[in-house]
N, C-alpha and C positions, 0 to 999 in steps of 0.2 A: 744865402738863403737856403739854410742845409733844410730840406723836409721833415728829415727824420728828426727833430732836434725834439718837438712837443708830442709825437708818439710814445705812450705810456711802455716802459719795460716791466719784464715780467721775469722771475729770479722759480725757477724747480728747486724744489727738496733739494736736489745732487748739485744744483749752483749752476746750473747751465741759465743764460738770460737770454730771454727773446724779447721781441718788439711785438707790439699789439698789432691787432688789423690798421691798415693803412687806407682812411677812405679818401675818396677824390670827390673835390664839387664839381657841380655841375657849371659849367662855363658857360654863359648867357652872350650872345651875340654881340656884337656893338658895330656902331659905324665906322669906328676908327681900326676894327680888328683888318688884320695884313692875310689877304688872300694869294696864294701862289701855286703854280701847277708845278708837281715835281718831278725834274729831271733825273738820269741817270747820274748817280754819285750822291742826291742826296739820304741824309741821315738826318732824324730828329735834332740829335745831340750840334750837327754840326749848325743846322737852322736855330735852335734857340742860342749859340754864341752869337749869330750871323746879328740876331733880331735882338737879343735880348743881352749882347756880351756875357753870358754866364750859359756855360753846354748842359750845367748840371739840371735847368730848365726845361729839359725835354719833355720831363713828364707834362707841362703845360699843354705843350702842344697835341702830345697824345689826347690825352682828356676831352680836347675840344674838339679831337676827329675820333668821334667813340668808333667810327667806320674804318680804321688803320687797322692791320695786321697787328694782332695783341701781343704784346711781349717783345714785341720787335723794336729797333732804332729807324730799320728799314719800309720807307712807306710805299705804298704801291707806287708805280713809274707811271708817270703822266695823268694822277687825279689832282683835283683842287686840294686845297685844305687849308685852316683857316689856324692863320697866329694871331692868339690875341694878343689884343693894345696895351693894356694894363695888365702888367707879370704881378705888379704891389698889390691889385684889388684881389685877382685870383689865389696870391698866397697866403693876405689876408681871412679870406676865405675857408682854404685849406684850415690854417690853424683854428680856426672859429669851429670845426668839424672835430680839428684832431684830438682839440680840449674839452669839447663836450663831453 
């Protein structure tokens, strides 16, 4: 589930390519979403293999704790936060944003 796959590129006069703005949805709560307080050691990247078998999933869980340290792997030591249940619905999503 690479992210970047349906983000529009973009080609300069001199040939240099960039990728377009990368926007994230909005992650709606659920009953089944996995709440857990975070220990010393943890990392995004290592919680969404844990949860999701794929690390490259972190950004999910970012997204759905808009309250994490931005740009970080690193989430604060001993708050909640919340992994959603469905990675399919949320990616779903994402590309339904990234093709619009």
């Amino acid at each position: 589930m690479n992210r970047y796959s349906n983000i529009r590129t973009y080609k300069t006069e001199e040939g240099r390519t960039y990728r377009g703005v990368t926007r994230y949805p909005t992650i709606p709560e659920q009953e089944s979403d996995i709440y857990v307080v975070t220990t010393y050691g943890d990392r995004l990247d290592l919680l969404a293999d844990q949860y999701y078998k794929d690390w490259s999933l972190y950004w999910m869980i970012a997204a759905a704790n808009p309250s994490l340290p931005f740009n970080s792997l690193y989430p604060t030591l001993g708050v909640q936060i919340r992994i959603p249940a469905y990675p399919e619905d949320v990616m779903n999503s994402f590309n339904s944003i990234s093709n619009g």
